[in-house]
C-alpha positions as CSV (number, residue, x, y, z in Angstrom):
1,X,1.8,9.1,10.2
2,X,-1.2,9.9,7.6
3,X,-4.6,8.8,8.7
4,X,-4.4,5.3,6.6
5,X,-1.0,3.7,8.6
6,X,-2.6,5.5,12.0
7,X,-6.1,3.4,11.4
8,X,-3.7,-0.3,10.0
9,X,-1.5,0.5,12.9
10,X,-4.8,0.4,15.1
11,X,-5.9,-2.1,13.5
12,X,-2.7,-3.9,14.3
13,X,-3.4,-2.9,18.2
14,X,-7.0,-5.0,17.8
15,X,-9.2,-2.1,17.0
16,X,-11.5,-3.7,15.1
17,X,-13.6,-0.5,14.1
18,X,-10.5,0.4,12.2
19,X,-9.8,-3.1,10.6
20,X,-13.7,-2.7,9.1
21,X,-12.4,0.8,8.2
22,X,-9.6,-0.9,6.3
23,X,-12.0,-2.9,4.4
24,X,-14.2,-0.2,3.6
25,X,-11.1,1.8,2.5
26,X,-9.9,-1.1,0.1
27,X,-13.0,-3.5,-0.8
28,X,-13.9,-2.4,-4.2
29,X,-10.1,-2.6,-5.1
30,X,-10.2,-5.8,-3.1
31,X,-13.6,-6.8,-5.1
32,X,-12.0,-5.5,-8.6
33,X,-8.8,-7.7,-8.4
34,X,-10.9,-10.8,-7.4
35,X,-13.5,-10.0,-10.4
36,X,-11.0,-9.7,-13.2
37,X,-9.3,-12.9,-11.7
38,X,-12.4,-14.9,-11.7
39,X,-14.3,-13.6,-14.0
40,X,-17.9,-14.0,-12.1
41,X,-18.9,-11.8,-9.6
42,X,-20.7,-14.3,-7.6
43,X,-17.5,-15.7,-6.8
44,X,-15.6,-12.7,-6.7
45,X,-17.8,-11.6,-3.9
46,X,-16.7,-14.6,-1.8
47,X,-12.9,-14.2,-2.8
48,X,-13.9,-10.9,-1.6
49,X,-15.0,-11.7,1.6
50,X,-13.0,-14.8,1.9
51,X,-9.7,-12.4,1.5
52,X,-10.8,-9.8,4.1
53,X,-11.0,-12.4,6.7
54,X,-8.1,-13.7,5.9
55,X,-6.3,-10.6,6.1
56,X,-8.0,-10.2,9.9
57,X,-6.5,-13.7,10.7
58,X,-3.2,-12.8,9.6
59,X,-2.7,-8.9,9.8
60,X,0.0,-9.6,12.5
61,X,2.2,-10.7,9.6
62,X,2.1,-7.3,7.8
63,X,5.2,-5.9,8.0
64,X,4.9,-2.5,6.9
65,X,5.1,-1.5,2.9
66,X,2.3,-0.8,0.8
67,X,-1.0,-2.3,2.8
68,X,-2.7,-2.3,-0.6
69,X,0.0,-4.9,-2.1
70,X,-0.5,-7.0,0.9
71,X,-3.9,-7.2,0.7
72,X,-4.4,-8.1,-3.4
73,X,-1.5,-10.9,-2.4
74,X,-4.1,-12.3,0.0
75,X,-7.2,-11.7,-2.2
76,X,-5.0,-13.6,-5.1
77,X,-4.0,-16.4,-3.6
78,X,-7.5,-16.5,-2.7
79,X,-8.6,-16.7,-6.4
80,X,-6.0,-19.2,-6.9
81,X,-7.3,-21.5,-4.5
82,X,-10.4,-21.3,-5.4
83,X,-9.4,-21.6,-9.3
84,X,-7.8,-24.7,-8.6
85,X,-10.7,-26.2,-6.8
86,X,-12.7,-25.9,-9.8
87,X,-10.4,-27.7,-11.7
88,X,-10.5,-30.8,-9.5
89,X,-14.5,-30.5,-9.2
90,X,-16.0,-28.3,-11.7
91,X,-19.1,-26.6,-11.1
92,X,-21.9,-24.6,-12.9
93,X,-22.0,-20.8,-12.7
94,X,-24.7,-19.8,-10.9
95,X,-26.7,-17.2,-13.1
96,X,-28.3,-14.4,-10.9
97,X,-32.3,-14.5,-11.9
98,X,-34.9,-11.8,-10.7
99,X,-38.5,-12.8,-9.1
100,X,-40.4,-13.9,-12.3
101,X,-37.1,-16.4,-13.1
102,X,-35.6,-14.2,-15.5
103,X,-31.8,-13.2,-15.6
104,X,-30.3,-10.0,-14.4
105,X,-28.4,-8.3,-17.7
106,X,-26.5,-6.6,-14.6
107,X,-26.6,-5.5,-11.2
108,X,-28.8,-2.8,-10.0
109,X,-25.2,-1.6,-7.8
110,X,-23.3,-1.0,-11.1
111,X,-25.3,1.6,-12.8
112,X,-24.3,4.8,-12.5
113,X,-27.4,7.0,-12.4
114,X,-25.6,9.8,-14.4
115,X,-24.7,8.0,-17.3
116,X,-27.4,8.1,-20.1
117,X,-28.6,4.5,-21.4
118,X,-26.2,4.1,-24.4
119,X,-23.1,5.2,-22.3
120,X,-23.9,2.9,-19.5
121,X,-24.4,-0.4,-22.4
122,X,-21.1,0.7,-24.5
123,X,-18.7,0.9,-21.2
124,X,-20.4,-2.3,-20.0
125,X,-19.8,-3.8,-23.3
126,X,-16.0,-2.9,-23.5
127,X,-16.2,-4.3,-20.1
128,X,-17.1,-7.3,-21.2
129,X,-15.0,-7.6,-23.7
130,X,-12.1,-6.9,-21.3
131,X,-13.2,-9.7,-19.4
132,X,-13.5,-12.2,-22.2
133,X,-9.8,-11.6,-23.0
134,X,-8.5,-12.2,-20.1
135,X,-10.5,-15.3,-19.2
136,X,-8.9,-16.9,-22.3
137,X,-5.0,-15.9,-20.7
138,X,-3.4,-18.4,-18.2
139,X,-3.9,-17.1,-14.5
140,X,-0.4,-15.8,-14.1
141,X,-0.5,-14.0,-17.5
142,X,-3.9,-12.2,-16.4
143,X,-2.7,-11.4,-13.1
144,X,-0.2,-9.7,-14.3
145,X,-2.4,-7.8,-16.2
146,X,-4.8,-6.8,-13.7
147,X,-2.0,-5.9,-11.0
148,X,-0.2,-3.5,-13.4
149,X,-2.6,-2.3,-16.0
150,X,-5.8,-2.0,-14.2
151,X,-4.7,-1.9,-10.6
152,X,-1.7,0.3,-11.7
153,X,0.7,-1.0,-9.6
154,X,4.2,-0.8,-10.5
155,X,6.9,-3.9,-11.2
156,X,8.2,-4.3,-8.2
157,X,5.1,-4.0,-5.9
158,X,2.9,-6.8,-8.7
159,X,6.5,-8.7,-8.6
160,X,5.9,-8.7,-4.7
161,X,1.9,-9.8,-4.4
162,X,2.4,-12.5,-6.9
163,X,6.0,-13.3,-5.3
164,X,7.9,-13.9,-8.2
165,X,10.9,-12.2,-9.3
166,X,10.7,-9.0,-11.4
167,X,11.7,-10.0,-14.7
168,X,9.1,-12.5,-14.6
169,X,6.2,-10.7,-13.6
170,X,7.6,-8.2,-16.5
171,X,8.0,-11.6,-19.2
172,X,4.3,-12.2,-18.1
173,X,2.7,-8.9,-18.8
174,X,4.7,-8.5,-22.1
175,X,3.5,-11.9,-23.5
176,X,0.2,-11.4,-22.0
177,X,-0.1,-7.6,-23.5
178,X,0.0,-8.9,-26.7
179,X,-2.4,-11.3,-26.2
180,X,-5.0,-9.0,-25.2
181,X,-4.2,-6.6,-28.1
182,X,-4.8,-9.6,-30.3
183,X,-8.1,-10.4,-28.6
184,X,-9.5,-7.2,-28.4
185,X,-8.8,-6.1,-31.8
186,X,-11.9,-8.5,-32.5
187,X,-13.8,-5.9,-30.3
188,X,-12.6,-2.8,-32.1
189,X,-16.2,-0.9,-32.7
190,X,-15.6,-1.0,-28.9
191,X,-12.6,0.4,-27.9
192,X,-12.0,4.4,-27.5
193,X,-10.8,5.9,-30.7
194,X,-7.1,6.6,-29.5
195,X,-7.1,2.7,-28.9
196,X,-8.3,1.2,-32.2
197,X,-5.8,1.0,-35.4
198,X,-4.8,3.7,-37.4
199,X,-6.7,2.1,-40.7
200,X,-9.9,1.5,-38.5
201,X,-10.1,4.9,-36.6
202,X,-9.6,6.8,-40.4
203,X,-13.0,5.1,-41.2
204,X,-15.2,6.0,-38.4
């Protein structure tokens, strides 16, 4: 077995150094799914931590197959919990605010150090705008989304975390697809050259 199944299978034994390897190994895709579910990182951060001891409580149900499909089920159903809870009691979002009362643009933790200022604001900004269109798709549609185009998993294994069948989880992304192209043609000064429309890109 490669090093991964040997530390789960460990892990599965009760090791429980190798579960917190696990979680080292996987939070930030663990973190990512929750983020573009939710759409706040505050409350990502407890899906986050919400789905990690979740996956502890239950990893004697994981029955082989890709850990990392297994865990984004979790960290999901997690989101969708939560999303629901809002609905039936609605709160503020919490804004993050520094000493003097004023509000973080962004957390220290996402800068990359090698990036020069402009770089740093434009990928935030598509970032952003990537958010904003999927916060205005229906949960399913923007999981489907995140699973396949910015998790890259394939049909099957998104078909699997989300537990519907595949031609749904394919109906979802195709409807939702177009949606987001729609959405983020607003944000075109954003996107990457090779993404924008022909008639746009021939005027930069």
């Amino acid at each position: 077995m490669d090093q991964l199944a040997d530390t789960i299978q460990s892990a599965l034994n009760g090791d429980l150094d190798a579960f917190n390897q696990i979680v080292l190994e996987f939070q930030d895709q663990v973190y990512y799914q929750a983020y573009r579910i939710m759409g706040e990182r505050g409350a990502a951060e407890d899906a986050t931590q919400e789905a990690f001891i979740s996956a502890y409580r239950k990893l004697q149900t994981y029955r082989g197959g890709s850990f990392k499909s297994w865990l984004l089920r979790i960290v999901s159903n997690a989101c969708y919990d939560e999303l629901r809870r809002r609905k039936r009691q609605p709160v503020a979002p919490l804004i993050p605010r520094d000493d003097h009362g004023e509000e973080f643009d962004s957390p220290s933790w996402m800068e990359d150090q090698g990036e020069k200022p402009e770089q740093f604001l434009s990928r935030a900004e598509l970032s952003d705008a990537i958010q904003h269109c999927l916060d205005q798709l229906d949960v399913n549609f923007r999981t489907a989304v995140v699973l396949i185009d910015l998790q890259e998993l394939d049909y099957a294994s998104a078909a699997e975390v989300v537990d519907v069948p595949l031609g749904t989880i394919k109906s979802r992304l195709a409807r939702a697809r177009l949606s987001m192209q729609e959405c983020l043609s607003r944000f075109g000064e954003l996107l990457p050259v090779d993404l924008r429309h022909d008639g746009e890109a021939e005027q930069i």
